[in-house]
N, C-alpha and C positions, 0 to 999 in steps of 0.2 A: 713241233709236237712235244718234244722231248722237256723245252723248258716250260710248255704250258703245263705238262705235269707236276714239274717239281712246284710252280707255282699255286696248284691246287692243292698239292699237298702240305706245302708250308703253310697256306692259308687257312688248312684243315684242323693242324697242328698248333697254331694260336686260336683258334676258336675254341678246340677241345680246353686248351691250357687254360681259357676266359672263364668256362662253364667248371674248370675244376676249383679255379681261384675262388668262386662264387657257392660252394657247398657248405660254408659258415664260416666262425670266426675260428683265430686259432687261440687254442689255450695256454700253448707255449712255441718256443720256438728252439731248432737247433740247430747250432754251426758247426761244420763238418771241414774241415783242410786238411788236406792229402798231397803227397806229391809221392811218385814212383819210379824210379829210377831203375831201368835193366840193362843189365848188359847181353846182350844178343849171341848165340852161337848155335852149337848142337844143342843145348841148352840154353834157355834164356834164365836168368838170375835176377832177381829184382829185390828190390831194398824198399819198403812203403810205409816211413812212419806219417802217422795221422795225428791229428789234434780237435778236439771237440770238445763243444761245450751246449746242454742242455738245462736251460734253466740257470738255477748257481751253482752245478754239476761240471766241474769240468774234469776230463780224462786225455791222458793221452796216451798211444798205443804205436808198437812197432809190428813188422808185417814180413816176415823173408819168402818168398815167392820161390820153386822153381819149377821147371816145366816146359811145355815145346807150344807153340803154335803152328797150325796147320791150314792150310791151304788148295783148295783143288777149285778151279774154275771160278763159278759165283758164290762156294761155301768155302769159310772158314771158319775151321775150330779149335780149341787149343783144350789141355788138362793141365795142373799145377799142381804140385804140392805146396801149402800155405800153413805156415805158422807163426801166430801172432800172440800176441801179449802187453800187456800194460808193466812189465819189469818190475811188478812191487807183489800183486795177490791172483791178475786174472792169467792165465796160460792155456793156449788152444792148437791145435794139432787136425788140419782140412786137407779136403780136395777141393779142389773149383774149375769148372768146364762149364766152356761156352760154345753157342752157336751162330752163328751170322749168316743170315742168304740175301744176296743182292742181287736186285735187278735193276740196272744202268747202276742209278743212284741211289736208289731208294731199298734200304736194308731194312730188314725184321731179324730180332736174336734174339735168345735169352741167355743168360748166365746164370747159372748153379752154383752154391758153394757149400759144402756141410764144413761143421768144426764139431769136433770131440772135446769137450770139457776135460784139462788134466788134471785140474786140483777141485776141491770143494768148492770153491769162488767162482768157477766157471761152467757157465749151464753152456750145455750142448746143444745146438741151434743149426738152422741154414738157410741162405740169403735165397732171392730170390728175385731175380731184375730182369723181365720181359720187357723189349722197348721196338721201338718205330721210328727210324729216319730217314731225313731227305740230305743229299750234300746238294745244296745250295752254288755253291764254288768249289774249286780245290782247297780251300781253304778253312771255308764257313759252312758245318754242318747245324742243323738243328731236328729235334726231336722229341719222340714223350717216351718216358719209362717211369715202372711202378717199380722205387726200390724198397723190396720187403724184407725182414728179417720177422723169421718165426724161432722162440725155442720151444724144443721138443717135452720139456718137463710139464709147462705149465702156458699160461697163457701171454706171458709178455711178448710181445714184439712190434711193430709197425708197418705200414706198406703206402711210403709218399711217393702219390703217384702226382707226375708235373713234366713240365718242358726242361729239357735240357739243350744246350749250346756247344758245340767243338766248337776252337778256332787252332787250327793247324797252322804252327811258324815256319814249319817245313815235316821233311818225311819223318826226324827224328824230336820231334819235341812239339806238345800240343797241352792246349787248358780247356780244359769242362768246366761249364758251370750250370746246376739243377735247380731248381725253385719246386718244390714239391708238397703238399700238403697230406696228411697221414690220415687217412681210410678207416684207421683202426679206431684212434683215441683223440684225434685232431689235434691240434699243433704243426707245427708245417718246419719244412726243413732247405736251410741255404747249403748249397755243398759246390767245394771249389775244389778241382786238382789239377795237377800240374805232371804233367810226363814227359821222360827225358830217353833217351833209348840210347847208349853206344855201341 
């Protein structure tokens, strides 16, 4: 019973992915690479520089994480503090909490993140990533989520919404990869990361 589920749901999950792939053409595209690195305790500490490039835009940005994750039965949720910057003009100062409920294998979450703008260069914004998965294996998860960012001044931001892939190499280190196209202005977006945990 249990894998005839997961297997409706995976099948659910590439068909939605088909019908989003299929809403037009894109008008640009953007690559997104990430890796995350934490160290675990009473606190977990995480180090998350990113790399992107949109269009002939490219940026790149560093991420210091800390915070706790949580845990009780089939709910897990965690809070951070989050401060990132591009080390030359952009600097931000957040929180970001998530939520996760599972049942066997199949999880529904979203994650929240606000950022405070600290200098002129940086509009105030927050993310927004509601998603749906199946683990497939211990290994092989796949799923859909809409990663959106809104800022709060004015009207720029995005929300690609697509399939995303886990593959877990063990309990401490796993790669995501998203395909997602943008709801908002169209263009579509490749995002790769890579997480490590000691």
């Amino acid at each position: 019973m249990l894998k005839s589920l997961k297997q409706i749901i995976a099948a659910g999950l590439f068909w939605l992915a088909g019908c989003i792939s299929n809403t037009g053409g894109a008008t640009y595209s953007t690559y997104l690479i990430t890796s995350e690195i934490a160290w675990q305790g009473p606190i977990t500490i995480s180090i998350k520089p990113t790399h992107s490039r949109k269009g002939d835009r490219e940026q790149s940005q560093l991420e210091l994480l800390a915070g706790k994750d949580f845990k009780k039965r089939n709910l897990k949720t965690n809070l951070y503090l989050d401060a990132k910057s591009d080390l030359e003009k952009t600097t931000w100062l957040g929180l970001r909490g998530g939520i996760d409920y599972s049942i066997d294998s199949t999880h529904l979450g979203i994650q929240l993140r606000h950022f405070s703008g600290l200098n002129e260069n940086s509009a105030s914004h927050f993310y927004y990533i509601p998603y749906l998965s199946q683990d497939l294996t211990d290994k092989f998860s796949i799923g859909i989520w809409d990663y959106g960012k809104q800022n709060y001044d004015d009207e720029n931001g995005f929300s690609y919404l697509g399939l995303f892939f886990v593959y877990s190499f063990n309990k401490k280190s796993k790669i995501l990869f998203h395909y997602g196209e943008d709801l908002k202005e169209g263009g579509d977006l490749y995002y790769l990361k890579f997480d490590l945990k000691f």
